[in-house]
N, C-alpha and C positions, 0 to 999 in steps of 0.2 A: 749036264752030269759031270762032265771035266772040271770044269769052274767049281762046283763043289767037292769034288772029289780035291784039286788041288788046295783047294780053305780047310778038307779038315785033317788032311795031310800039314801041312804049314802048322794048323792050333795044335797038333798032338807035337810034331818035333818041332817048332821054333826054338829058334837061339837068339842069342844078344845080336846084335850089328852094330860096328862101329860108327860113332858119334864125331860128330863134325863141331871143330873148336872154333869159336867166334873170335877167343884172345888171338890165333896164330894171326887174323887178318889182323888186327887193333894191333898188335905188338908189330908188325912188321912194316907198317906206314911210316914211312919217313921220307926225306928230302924235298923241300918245296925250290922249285927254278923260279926265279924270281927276275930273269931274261923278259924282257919285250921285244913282242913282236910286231911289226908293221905290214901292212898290204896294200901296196897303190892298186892305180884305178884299173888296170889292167889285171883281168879276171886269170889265175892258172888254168892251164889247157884240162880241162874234163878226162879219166881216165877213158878210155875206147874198146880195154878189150874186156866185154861184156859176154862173150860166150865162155872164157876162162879167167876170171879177179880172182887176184892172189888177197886172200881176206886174212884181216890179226881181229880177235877178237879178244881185249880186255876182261878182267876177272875173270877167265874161263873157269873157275874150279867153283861159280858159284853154283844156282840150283838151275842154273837156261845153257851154261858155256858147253856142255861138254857135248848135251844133248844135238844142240846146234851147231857142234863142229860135226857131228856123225849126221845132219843131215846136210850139212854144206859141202862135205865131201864126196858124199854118193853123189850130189849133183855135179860137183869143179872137178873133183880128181884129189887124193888123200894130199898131196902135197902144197896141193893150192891152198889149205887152210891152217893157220897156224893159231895153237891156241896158246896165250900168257896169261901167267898171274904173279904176284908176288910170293907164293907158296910151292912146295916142293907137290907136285903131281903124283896119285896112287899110279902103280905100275901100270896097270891096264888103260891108264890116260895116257900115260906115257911112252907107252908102246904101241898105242892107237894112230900117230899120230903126230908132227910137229908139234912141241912144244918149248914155249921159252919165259925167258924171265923179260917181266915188264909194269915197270913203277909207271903209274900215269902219272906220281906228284914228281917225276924225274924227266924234264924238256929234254934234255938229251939226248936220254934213252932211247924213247919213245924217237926221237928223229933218227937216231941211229937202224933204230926197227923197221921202220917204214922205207926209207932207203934203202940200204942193205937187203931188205926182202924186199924188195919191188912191189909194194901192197898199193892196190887200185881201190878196196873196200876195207872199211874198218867198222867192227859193231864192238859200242861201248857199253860192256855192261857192269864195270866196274863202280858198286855205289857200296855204301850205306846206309840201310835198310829202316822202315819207320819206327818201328819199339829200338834198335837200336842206336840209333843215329838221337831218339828223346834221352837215353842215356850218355852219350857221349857225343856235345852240339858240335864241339871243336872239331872232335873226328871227322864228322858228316859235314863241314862245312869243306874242310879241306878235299876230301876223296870227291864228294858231288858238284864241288864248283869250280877249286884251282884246279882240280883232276881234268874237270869236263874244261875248263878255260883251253889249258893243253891239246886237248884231243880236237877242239874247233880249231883251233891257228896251226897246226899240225894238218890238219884235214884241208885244210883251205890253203897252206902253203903247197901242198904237194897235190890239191886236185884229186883229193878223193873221195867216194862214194860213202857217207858218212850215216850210220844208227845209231842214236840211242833211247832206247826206249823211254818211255812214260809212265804213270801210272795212274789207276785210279784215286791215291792220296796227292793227288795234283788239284784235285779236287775238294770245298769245304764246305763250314756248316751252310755258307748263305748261297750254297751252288743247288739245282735242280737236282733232288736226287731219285728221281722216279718215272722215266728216265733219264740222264742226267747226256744233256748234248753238248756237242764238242764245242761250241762258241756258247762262255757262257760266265756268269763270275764264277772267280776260283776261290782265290780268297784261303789258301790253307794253314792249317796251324802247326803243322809239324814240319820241323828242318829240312825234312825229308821231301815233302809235299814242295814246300818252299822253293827249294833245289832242282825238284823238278819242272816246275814251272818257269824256273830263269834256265832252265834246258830248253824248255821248248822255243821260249821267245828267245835268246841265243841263238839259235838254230835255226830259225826260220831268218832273222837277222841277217844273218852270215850269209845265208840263201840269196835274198835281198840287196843284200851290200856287197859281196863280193862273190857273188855264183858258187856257192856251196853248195853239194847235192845232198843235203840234208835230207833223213827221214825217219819219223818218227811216232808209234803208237804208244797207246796206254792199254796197258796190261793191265784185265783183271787181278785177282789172286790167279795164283796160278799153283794146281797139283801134279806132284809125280812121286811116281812110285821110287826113281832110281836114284834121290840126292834129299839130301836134309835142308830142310828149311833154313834161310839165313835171318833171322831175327823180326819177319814180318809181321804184321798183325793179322792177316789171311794164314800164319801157318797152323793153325790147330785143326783147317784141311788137310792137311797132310797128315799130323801127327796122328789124327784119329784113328787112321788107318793100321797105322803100326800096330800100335797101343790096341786095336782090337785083335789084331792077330796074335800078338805075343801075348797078352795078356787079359784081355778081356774087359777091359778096366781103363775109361778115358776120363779127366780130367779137365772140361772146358774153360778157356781163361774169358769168353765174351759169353753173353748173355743167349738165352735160346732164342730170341727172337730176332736176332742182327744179322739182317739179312746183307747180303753182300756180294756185286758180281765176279764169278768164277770161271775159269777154264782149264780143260787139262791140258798137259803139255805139251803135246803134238800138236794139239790147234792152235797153240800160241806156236811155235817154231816153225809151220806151214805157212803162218799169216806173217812172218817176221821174212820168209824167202819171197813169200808172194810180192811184199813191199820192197823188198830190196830190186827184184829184179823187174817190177814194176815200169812200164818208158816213163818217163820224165812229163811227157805231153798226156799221159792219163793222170797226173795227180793234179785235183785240184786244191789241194791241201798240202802242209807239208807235216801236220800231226792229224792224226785220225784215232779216235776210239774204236775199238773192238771189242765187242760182247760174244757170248756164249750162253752161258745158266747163271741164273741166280738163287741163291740156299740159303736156308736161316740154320744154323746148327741143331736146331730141333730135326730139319729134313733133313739133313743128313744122316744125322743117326738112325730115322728111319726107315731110310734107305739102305742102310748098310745092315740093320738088324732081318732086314729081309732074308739073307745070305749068313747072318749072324746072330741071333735072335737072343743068344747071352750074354752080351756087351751091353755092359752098368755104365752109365755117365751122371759125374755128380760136375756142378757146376759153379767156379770157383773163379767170380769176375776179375780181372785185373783190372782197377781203374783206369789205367794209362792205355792199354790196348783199346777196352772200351770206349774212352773219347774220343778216340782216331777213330774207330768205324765208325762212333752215330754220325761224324762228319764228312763219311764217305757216302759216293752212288750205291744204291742199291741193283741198279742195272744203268748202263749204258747203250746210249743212242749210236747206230754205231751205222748207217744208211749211206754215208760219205764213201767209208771202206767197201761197202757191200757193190755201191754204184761204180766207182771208179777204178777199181782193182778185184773184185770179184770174190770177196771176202766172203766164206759160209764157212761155219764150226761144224763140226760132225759131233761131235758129244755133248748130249744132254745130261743130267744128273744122273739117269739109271743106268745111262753106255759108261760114265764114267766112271761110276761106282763098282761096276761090274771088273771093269779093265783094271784100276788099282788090284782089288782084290786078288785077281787073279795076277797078276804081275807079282805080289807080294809074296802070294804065295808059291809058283817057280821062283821066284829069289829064294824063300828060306831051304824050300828043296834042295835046291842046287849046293846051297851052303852046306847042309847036312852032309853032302853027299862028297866034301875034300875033308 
């Protein structure tokens, strides 16, 4: 009865919410370090203090940083977690919390950062995302590869505990996609995908060759109620949500039938601690897939009409989005995680449906209500 009661509270007063600009990231990228780095044979000493790591996490201000500074401080302590971007933080980021300025296409910086703050852990979540990284290849090759080049020889000069994550467009057309396992051809077509895959062997690499405590998964889609989507071909999970509360009224850019695997946001950011703090001697991997649910936008809508039963969707393909799904997994194999680190999701498609909706709706509440 709450759950509903808060949906038809929200549909009678909803208001606008402010929208999140892609140009502030695009406009703000600049300076490539063009410095090399060297690393003999002799490994740096591994950071050691693992009950308290002073963590920097890159891109914070996208759609995973903010959420996963507020869970990595309840666990280390507010000060042990420091969030950067190249963007100016809303106040409530900013008051939550260390925050700082940090270019990953800037070597400098970025070593100035890490020294200076004494950081043991670094999660890299600063990229270029796949619909928009097909529109702008240049951008995306600088943010996902000279970006990530920095953050590996950075991480390996100073010995520290290094993520960044994956994704399922690592993944392509001539990869297994039903389910689709971790050792397998990738093969992808998008920059993005591309990018990610010279992440992962990078990483593992560095691991191999000079003791890098590399670690890394691939993320579903991934939904949440509290941040806008940044330019992904999974985001019209999200957006549906909105668009059914404020208006009743969604616009799907992929086909009803593309099915694609999902997770909400809490089970990616538990499974992203679990891996961090994971011992070193339980991974037999140093990239793992992670599954959850998998939806076609047909069930989701059905799902949501459950709780909303006058929510219109007309369906309006985007070419460019829909190549990149049919090239993706439809569900991932993900027994690796589950065995070695104890990986299980808590939300299925109806927990998760449930939990947006009502999340959105105390959001528009609360708004109404300053």
């Amino acid at each position: 009865m709450l759950v509903m009661q808060l949906l038809r509270g929200a549909v009678k007063h909803a208001g606008s919410s402010p929208q999140c600009s892609i140009e502030g990231l695009i406009s703000a990228v600049r300076g490539i370090s063009s410095s090399s780095r060297h690393f003999g044979k002799t490994h740096p000493p591994p950071c050691t203090d693992i009950d308290h790591p002073k963590i920097l996490i890159t891109g914070g201000l996208g759609q995973l940083g903010v959420g996963l500074a507020k869970l990595l401080r309840r666990r280390f302590g507010k000060n042990n977690v420091i969030l950067s971007d190249i963007r100016k933080p809303p106040n409530h980021v900013y008051h939550n919390g260390p925050f700082i300025f940090s270019d990953i296409l800037d070597y400098k910086n970025l070593r100035e950062i890490v020294v200076n703050n004494n950081i043991s852990w670094l999660v890299h979540y600063s990229a270029v995302l796949s619909a928009v990284g097909e529109s702008n290849v240049a951008l995306a090759k600088e943010v996902n590869i000279t970006g990530l080049h920095n953050i590996l020889d950075i991480a390996t000069e100073h010995g520290l505990r290094l993520f960044v994550p994956s994704t399922i467009g690592a993944f392509g057309p001539s990869s297994p996609r039903d389910p689709t396992p971790e050792l397998c051809v990738q093969r992808p077509r998008t920059i993005y995908g591309v990018s990610k895959v010279h992440a992962e062997l990078m990483g593992e690499y560095y691991h191999h060759r000079y003791g890098l405590d590399f670690r890394c998964l691939r993320y579903p889609g991934i939904i949440s109620a509290d941040s806008q989507p940044g330019g992904g071909t999974t985001d019209y999970a999200v957006q549906i949500f909105h668009a059914a509360m404020k208006t009743g009224f969604f616009e799907c850019n992929l086909r009803s039938d593309t099915r694609l695997p999902m997770m909400y946001i809490d089970d990616c950011l538990r499974a992203t601690l679990e891996v961090l703090e994971a011992p070193a001697e339980s991974l037999s991997s140093r990239t793992y897939n992670i599954n959850a649910t998998s939806f076609t936008p047909h069930d989701l809508i059905l799902e949501i009409q459950k709780a909303l039963p006058d929510l219109k969707v007309i369906y309006n393909v985007d070419p460019v989005r829909q190549a990149i799904a049919d090239g993706w997994p439809m569900a991932l194999e993900d027994g690796a995680a589950r065995r070695d680190w104890g990986w299980k999701h808590e939300y299925d498609l109806s927990e998760l449906v449930r939990t947006m909706l009502t999340h959105i709706a105390t959001g528009n509440q609360l708004a109404q209500a300053y």
